[in-house]
PDB file of N, CA, C and O in Angstrom:
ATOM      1  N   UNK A   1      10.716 -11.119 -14.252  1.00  0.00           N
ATOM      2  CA  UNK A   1       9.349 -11.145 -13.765  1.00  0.00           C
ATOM      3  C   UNK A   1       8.915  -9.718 -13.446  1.00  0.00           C
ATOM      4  O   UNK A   1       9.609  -9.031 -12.695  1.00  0.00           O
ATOM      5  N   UNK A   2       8.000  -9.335 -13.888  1.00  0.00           N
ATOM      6  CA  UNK A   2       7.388  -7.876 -13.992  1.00  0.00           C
ATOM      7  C   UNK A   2       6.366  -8.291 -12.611  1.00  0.00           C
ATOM      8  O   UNK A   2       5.514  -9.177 -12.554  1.00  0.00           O
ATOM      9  N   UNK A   3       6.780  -7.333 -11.573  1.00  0.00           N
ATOM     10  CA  UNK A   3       5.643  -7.244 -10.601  1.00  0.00           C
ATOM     11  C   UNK A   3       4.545  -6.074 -10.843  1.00  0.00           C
ATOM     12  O   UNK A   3       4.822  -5.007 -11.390  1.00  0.00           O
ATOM     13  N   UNK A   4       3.313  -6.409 -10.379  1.00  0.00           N
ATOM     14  CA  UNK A   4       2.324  -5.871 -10.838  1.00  0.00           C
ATOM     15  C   UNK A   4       0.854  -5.806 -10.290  1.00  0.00           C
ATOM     16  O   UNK A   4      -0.222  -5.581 -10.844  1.00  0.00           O
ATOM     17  N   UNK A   5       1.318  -6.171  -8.600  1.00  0.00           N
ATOM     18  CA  UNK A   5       0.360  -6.061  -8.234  1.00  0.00           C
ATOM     19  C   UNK A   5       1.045  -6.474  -6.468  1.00  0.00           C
ATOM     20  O   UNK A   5       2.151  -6.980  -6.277  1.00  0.00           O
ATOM     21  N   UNK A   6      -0.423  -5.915  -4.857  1.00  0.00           N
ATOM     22  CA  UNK A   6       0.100  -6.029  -3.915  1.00  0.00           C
ATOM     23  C   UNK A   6      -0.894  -6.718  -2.983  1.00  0.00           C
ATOM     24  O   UNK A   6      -2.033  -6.258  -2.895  1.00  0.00           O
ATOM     25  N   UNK A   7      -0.598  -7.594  -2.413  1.00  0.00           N
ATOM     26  CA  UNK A   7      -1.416  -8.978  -1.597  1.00  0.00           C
ATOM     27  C   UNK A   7      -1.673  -8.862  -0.160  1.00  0.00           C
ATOM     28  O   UNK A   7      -1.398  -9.789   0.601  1.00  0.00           O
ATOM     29  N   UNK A   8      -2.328  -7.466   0.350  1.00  0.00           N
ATOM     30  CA  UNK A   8      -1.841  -7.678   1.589  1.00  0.00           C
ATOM     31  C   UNK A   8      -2.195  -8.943   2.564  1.00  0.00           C
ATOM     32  O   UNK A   8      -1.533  -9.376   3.507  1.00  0.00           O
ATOM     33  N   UNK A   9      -3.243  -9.326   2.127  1.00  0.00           N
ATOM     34  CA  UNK A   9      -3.742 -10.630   2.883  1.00  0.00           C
ATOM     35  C   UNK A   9      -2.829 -11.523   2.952  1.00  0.00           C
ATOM     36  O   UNK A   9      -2.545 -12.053   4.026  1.00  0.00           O
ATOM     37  N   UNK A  10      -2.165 -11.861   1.692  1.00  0.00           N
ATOM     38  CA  UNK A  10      -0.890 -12.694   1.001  1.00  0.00           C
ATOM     39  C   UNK A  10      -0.082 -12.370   2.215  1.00  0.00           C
ATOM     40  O   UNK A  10      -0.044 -13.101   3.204  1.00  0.00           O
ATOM     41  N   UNK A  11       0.602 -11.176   2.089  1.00  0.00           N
ATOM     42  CA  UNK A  11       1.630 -10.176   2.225  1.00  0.00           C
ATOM     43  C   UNK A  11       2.945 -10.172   1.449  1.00  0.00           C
ATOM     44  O   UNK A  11       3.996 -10.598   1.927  1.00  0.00           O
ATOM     45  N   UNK A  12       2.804  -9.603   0.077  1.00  0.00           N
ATOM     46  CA  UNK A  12       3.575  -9.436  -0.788  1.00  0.00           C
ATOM     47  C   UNK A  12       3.416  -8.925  -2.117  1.00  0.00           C
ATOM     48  O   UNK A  12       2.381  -8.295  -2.338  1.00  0.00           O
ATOM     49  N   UNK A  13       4.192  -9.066  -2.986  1.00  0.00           N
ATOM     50  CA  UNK A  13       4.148  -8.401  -3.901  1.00  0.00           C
ATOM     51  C   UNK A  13       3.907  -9.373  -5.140  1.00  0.00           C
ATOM     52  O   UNK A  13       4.670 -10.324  -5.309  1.00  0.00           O
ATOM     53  N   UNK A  14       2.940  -9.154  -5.927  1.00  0.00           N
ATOM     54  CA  UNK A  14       2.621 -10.623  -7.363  1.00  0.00           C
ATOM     55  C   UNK A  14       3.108  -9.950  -8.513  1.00  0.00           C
ATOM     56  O   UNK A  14       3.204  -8.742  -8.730  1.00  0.00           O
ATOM     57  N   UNK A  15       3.411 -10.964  -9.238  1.00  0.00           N
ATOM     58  CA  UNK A  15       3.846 -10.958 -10.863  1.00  0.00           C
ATOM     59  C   UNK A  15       2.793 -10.893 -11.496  1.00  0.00           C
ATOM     60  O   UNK A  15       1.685 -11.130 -11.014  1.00  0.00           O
ATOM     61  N   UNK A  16       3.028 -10.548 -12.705  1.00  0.00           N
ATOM     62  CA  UNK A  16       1.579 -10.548 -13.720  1.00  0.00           C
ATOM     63  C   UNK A  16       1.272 -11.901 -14.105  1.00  0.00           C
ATOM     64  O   UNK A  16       0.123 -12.341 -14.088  1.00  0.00           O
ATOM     65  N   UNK A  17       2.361 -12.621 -14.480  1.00  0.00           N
ATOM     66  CA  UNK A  17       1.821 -14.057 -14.624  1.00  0.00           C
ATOM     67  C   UNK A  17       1.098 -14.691 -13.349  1.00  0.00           C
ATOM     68  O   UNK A  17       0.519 -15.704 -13.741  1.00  0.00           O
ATOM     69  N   UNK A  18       0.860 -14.465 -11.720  1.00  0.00           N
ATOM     70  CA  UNK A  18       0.400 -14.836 -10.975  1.00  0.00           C
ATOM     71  C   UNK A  18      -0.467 -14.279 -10.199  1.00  0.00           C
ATOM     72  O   UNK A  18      -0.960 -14.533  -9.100  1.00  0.00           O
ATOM     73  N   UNK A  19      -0.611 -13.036 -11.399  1.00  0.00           N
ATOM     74  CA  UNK A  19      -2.079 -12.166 -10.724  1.00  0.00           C
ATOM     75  C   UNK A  19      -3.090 -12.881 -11.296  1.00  0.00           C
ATOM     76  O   UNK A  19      -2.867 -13.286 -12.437  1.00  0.00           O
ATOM     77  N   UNK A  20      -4.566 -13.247 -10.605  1.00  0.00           N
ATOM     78  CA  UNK A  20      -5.566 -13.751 -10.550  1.00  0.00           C
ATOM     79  C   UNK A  20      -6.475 -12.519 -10.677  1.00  0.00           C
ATOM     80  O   UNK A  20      -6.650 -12.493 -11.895  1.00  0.00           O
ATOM     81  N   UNK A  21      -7.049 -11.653 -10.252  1.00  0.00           N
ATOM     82  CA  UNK A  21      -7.570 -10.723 -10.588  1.00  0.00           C
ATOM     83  C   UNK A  21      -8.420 -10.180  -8.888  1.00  0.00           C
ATOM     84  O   UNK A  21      -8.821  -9.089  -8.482  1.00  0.00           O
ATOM     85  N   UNK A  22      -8.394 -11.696  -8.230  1.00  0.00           N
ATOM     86  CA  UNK A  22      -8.721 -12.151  -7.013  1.00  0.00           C
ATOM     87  C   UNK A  22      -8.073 -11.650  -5.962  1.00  0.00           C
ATOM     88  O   UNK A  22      -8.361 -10.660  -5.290  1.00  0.00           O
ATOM     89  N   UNK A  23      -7.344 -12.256  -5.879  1.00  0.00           N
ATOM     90  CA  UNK A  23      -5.814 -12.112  -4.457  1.00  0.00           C
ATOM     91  C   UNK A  23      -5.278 -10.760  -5.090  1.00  0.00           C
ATOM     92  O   UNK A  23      -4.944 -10.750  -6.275  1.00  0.00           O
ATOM     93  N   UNK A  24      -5.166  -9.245  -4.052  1.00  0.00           N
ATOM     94  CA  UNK A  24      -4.037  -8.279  -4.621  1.00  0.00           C
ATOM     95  C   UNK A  24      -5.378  -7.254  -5.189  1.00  0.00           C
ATOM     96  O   UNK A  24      -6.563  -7.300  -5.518  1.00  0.00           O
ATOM     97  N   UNK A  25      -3.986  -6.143  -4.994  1.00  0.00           N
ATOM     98  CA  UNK A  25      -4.707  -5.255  -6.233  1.00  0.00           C
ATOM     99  C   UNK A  25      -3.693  -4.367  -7.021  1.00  0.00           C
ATOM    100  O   UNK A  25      -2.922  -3.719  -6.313  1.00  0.00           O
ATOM    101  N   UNK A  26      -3.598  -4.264  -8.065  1.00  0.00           N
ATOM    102  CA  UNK A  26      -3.111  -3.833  -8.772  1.00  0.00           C
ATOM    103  C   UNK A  26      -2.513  -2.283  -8.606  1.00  0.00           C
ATOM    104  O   UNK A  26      -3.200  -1.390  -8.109  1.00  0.00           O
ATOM    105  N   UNK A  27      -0.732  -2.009  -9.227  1.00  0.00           N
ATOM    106  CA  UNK A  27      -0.649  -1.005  -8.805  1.00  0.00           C
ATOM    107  C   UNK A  27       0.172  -0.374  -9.908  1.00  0.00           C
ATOM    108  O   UNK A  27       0.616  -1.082 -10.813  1.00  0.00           O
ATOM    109  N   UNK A  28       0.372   0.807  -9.873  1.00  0.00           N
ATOM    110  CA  UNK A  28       1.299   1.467 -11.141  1.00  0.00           C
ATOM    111  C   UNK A  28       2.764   2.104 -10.624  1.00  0.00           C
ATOM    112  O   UNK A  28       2.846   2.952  -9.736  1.00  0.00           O
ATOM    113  N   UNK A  29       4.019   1.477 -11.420  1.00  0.00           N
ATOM    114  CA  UNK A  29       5.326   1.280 -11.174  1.00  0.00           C
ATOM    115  C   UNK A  29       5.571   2.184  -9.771  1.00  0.00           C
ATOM    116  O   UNK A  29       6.169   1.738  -8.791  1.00  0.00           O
ATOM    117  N   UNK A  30       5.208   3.043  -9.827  1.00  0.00           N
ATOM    118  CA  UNK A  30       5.658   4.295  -8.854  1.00  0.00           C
ATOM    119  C   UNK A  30       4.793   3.708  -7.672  1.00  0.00           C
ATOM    120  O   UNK A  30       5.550   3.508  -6.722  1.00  0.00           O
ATOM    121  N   UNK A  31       3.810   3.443  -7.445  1.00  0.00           N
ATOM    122  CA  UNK A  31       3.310   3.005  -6.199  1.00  0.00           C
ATOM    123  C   UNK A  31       3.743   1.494  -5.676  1.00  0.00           C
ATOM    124  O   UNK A  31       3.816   1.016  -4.544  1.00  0.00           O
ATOM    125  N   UNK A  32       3.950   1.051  -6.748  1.00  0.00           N
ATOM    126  CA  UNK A  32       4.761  -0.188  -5.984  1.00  0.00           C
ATOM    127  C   UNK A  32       6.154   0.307  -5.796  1.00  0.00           C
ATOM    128  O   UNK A  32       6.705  -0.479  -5.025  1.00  0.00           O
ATOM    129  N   UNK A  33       6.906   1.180  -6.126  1.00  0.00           N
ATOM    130  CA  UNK A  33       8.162   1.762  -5.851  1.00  0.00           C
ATOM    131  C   UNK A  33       7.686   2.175  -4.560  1.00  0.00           C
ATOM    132  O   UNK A  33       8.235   1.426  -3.752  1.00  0.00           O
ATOM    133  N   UNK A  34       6.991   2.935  -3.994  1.00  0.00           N
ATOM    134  CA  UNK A  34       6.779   3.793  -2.842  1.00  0.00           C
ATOM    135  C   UNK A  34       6.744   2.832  -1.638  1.00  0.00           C
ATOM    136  O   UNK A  34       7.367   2.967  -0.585  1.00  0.00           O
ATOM    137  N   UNK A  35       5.745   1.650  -2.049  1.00  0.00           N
ATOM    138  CA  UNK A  35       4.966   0.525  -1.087  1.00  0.00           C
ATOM    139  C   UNK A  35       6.500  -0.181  -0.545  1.00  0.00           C
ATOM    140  O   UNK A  35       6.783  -0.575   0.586  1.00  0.00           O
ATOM    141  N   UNK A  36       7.178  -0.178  -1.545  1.00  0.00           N
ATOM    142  CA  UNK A  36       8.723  -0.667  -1.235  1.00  0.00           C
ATOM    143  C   UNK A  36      10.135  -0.147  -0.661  1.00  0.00           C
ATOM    144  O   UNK A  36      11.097  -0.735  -0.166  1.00  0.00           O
ATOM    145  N   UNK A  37       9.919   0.891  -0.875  1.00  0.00           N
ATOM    146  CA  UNK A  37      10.584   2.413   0.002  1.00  0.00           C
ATOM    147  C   UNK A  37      10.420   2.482   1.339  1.00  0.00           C
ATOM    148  O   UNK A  37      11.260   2.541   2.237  1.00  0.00           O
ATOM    149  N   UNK A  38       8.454   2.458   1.385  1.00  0.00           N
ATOM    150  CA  UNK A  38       7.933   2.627   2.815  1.00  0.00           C
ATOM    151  C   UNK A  38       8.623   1.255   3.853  1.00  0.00           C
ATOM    152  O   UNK A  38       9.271   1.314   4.898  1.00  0.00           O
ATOM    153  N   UNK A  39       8.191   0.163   3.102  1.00  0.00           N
ATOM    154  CA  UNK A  39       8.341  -1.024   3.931  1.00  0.00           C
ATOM    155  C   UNK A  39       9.841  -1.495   4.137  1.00  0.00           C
ATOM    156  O   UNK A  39      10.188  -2.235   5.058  1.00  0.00           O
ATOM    157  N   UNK A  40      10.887  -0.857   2.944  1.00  0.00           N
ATOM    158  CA  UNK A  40      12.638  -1.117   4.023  1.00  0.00           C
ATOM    159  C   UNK A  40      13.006   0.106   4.126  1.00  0.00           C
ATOM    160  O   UNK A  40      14.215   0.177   4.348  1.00  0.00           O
ATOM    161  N   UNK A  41      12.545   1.002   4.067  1.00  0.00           N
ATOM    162  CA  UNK A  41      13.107   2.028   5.112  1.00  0.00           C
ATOM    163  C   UNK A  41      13.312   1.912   6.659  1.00  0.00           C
ATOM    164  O   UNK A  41      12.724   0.955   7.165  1.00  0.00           O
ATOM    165  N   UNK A  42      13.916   2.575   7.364  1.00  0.00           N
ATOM    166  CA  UNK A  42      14.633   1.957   8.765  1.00  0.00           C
ATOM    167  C   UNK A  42      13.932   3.893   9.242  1.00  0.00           C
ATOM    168  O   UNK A  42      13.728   4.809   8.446  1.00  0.00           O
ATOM    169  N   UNK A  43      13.761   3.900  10.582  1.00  0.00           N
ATOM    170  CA  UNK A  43      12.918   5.382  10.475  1.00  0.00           C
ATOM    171  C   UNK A  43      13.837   6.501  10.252  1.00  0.00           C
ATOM    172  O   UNK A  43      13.430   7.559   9.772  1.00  0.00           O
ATOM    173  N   UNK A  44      15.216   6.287  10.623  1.00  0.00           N
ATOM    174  CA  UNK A  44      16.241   7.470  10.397  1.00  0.00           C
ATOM    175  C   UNK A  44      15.697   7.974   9.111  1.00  0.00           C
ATOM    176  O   UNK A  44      15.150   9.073   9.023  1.00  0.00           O
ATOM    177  N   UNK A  45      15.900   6.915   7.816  1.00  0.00           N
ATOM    178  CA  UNK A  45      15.914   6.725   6.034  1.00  0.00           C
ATOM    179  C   UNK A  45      14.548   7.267   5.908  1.00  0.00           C
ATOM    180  O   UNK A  45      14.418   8.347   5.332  1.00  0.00           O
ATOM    181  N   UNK A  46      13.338   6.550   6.454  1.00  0.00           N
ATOM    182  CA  UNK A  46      12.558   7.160   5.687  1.00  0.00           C
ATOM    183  C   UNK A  46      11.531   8.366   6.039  1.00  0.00           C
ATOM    184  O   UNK A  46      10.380   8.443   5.608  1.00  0.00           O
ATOM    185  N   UNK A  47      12.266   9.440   7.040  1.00  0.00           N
ATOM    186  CA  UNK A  47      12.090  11.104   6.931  1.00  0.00           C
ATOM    187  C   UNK A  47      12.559  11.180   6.111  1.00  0.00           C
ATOM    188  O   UNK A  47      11.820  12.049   5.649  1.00  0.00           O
ATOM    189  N   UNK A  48      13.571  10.960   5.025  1.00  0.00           N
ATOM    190  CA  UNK A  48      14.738  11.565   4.244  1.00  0.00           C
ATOM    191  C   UNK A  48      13.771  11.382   2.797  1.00  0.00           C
ATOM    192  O   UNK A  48      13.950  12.095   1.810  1.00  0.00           O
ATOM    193  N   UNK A  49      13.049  10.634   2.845  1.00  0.00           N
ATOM    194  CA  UNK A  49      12.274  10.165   1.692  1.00  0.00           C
ATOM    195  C   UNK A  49      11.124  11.788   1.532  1.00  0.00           C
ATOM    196  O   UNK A  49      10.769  12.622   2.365  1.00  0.00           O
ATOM    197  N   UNK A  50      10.881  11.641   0.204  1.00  0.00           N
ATOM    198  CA  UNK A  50       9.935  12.730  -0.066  1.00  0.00           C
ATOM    199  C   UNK A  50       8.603  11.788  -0.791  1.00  0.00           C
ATOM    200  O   UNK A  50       8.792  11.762  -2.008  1.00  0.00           O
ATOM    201  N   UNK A  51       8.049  11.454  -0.622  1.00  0.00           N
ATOM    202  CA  UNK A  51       6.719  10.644  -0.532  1.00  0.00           C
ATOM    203  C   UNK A  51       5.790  11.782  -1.243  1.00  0.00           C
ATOM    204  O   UNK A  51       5.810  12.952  -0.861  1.00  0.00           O
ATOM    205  N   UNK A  52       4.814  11.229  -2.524  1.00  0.00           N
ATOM    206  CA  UNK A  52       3.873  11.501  -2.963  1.00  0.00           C
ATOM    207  C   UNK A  52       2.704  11.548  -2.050  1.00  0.00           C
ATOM    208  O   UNK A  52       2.353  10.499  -1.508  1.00  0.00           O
ATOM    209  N   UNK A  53       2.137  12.526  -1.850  1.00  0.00           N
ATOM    210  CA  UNK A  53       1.032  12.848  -1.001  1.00  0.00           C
ATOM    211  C   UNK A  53      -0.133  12.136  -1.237  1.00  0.00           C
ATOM    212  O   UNK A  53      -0.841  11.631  -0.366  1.00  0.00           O
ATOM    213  N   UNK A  54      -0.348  12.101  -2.634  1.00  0.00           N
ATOM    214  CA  UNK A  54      -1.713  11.406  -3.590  1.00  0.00           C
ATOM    215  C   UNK A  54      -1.487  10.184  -3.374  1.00  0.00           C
ATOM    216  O   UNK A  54      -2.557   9.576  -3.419  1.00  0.00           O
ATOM    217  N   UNK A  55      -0.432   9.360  -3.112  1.00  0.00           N
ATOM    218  CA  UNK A  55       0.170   8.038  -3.738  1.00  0.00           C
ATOM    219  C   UNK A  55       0.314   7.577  -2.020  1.00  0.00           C
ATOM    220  O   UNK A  55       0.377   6.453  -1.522  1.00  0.00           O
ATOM    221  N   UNK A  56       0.329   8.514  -1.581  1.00  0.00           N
ATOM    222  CA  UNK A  56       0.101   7.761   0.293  1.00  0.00           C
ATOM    223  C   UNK A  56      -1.322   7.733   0.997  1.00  0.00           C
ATOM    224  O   UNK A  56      -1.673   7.005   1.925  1.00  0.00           O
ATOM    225  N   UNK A  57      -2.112   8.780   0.278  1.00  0.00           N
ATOM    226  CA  UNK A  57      -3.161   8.884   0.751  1.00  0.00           C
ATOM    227  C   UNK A  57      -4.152   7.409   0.257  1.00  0.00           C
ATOM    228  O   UNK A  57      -5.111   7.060   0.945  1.00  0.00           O
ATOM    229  N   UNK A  58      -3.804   6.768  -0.823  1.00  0.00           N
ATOM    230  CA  UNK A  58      -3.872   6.272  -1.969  1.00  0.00           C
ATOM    231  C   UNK A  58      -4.153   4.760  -0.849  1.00  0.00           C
ATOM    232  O   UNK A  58      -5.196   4.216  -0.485  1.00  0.00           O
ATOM    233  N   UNK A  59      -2.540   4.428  -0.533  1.00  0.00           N
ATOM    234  CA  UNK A  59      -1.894   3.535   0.280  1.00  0.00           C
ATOM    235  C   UNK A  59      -2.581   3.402   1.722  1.00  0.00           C
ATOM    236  O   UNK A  59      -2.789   2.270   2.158  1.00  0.00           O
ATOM    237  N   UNK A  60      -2.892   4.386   2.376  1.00  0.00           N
ATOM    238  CA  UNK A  60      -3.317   4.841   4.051  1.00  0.00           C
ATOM    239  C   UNK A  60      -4.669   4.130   3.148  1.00  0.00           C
ATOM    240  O   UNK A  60      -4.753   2.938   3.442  1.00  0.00           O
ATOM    241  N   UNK A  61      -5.358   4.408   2.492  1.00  0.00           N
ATOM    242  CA  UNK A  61      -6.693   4.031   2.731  1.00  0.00           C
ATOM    243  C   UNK A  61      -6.523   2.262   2.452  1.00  0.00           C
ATOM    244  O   UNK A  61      -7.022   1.405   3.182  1.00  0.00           O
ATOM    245  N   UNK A  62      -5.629   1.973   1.115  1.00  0.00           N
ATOM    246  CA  UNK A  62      -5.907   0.577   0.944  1.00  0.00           C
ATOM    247  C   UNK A  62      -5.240  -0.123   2.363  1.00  0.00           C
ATOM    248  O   UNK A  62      -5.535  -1.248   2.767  1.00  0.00           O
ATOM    249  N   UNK A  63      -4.612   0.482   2.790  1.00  0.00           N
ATOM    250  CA  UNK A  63      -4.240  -0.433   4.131  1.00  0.00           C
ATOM    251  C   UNK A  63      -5.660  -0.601   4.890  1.00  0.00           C
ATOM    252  O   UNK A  63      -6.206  -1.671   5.160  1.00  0.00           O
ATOM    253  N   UNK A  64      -6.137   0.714   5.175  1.00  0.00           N
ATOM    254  CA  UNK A  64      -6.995   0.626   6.045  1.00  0.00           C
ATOM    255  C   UNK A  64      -8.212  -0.268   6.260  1.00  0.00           C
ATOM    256  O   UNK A  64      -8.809  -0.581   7.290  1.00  0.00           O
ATOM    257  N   UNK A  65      -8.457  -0.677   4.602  1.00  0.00           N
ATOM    258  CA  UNK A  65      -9.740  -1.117   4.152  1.00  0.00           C
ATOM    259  C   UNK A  65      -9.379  -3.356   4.887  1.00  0.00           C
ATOM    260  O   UNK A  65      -9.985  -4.296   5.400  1.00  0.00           O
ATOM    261  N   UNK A  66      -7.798  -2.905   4.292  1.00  0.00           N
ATOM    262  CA  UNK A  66      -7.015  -4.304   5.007  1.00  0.00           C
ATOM    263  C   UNK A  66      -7.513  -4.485   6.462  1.00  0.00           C
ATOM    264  O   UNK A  66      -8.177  -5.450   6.840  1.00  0.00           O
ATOM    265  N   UNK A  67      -7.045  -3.263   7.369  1.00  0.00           N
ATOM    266  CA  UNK A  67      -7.291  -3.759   8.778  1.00  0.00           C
ATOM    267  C   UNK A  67      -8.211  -4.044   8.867  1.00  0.00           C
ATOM    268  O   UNK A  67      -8.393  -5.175   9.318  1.00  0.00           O
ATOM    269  N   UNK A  68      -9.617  -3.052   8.426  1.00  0.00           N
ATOM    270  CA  UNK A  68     -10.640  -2.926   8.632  1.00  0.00           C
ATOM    271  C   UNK A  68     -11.480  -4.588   8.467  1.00  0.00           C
ATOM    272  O   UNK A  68     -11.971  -5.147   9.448  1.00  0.00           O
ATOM    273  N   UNK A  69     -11.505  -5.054   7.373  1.00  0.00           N
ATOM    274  CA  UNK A  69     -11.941  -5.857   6.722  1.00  0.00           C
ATOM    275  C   UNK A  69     -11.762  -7.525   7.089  1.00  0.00           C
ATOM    276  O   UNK A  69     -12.611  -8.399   6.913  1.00  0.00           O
ATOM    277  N   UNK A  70      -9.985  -7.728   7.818  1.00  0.00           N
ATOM    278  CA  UNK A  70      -9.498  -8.754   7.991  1.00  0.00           C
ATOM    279  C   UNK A  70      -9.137  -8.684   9.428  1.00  0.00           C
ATOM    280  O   UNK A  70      -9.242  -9.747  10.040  1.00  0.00           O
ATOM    281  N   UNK A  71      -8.771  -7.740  10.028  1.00  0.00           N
ATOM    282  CA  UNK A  71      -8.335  -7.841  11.684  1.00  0.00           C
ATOM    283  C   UNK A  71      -9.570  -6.940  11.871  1.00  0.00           C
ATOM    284  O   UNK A  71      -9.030  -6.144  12.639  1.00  0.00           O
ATOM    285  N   UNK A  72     -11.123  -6.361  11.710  1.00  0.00           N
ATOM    286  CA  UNK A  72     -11.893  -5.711  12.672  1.00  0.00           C
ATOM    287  C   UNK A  72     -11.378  -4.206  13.081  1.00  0.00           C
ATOM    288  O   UNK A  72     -11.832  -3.653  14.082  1.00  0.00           O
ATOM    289  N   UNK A  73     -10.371  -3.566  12.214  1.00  0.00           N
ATOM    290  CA  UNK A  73      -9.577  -2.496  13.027  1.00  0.00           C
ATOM    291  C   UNK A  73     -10.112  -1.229  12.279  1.00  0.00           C
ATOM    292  O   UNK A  73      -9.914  -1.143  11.067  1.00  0.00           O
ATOM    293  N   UNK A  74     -10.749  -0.290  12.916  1.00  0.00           N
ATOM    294  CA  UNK A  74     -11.406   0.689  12.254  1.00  0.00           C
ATOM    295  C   UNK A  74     -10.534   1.703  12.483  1.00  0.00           C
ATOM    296  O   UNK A  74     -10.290   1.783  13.687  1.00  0.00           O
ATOM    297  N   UNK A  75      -9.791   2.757  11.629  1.00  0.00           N
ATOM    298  CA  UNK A  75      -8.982   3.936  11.840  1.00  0.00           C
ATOM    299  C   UNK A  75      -9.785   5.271  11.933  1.00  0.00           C
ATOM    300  O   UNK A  75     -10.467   5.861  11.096  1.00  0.00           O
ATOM    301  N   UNK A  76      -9.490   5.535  13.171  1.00  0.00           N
ATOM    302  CA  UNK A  76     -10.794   6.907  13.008  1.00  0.00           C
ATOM    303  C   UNK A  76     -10.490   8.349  11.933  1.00  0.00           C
ATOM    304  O   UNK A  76     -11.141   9.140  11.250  1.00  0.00           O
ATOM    305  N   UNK A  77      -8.961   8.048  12.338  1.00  0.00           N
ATOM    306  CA  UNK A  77      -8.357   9.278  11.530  1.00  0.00           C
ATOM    307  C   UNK A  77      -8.417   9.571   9.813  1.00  0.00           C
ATOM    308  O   UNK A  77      -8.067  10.526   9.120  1.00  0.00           O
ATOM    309  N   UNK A  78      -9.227   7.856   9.430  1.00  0.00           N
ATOM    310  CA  UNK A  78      -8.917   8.511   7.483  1.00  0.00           C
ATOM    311  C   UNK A  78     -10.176   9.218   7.142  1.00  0.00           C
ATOM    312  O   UNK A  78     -10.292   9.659   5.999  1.00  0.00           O
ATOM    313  N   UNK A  79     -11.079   9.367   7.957  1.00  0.00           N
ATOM    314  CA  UNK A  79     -12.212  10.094   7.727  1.00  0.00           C
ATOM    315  C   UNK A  79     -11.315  11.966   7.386  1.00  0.00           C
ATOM    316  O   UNK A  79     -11.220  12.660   6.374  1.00  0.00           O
ATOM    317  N   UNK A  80     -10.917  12.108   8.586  1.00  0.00           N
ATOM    318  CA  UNK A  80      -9.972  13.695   8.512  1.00  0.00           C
ATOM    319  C   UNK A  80      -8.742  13.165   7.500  1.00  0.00           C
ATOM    320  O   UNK A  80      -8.651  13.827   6.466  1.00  0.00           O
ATOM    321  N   UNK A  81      -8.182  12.523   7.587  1.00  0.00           N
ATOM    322  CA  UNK A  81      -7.217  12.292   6.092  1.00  0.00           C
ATOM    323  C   UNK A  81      -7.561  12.527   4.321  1.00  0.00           C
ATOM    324  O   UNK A  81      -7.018  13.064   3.355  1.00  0.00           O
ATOM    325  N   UNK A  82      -8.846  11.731   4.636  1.00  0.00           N
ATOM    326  CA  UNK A  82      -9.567  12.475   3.331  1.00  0.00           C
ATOM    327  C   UNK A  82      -9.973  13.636   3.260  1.00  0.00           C
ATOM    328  O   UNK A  82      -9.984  14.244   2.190  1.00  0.00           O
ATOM    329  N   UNK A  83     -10.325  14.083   4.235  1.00  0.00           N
ATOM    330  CA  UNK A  83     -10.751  15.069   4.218  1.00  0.00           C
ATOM    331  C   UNK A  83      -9.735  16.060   3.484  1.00  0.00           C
ATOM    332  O   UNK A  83     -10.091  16.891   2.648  1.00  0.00           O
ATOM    333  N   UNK A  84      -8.884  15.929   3.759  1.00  0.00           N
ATOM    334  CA  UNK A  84      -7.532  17.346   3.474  1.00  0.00           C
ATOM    335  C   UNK A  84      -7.087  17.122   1.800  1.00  0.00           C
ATOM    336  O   UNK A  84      -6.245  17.856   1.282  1.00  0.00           O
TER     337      UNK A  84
END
């Protein structure tokens, strides 16, 4: 099963046969590698990680749009995140 996409509402990760176009959004191998790095890393492990800058900034916002959208949670800081 080729995964190929990420649900946060769901909370998980979809196959292509069970992507809808709806639920998720679509991601490319390396960012679902990262999304999966980030989330079992333990905090010792993941300082040790060297993380794509583009590919987190990428991530920080689609989370954000999550909080924002489904829990009411506005992040003040991605305004200055984009910024840089």
């Amino acid at each position: 099963t080729q995964i190929t996409a990420v649900s946060y509402v769901d909370g998980g990760f979809i196959c292509q046969e069970c992507f809808d176009g709806l639920n998720g959004k679509k991601y490319s191998s390396i960012e679902l590698k990262t999304i999966r790095l980030i989330f079992k890393s333990d905090i010792n492990s993941f300082c040790a990680h060297n993380f794509d800058d583009e590919i987190c900034i990428k991530l920080i916002n689609d989370l954000s749009i999550f909080l924002e959208t489904q829990l009411n949670i506005k992040l003040k800081s991605i305004k200055m995140l984009n910024a840089i």
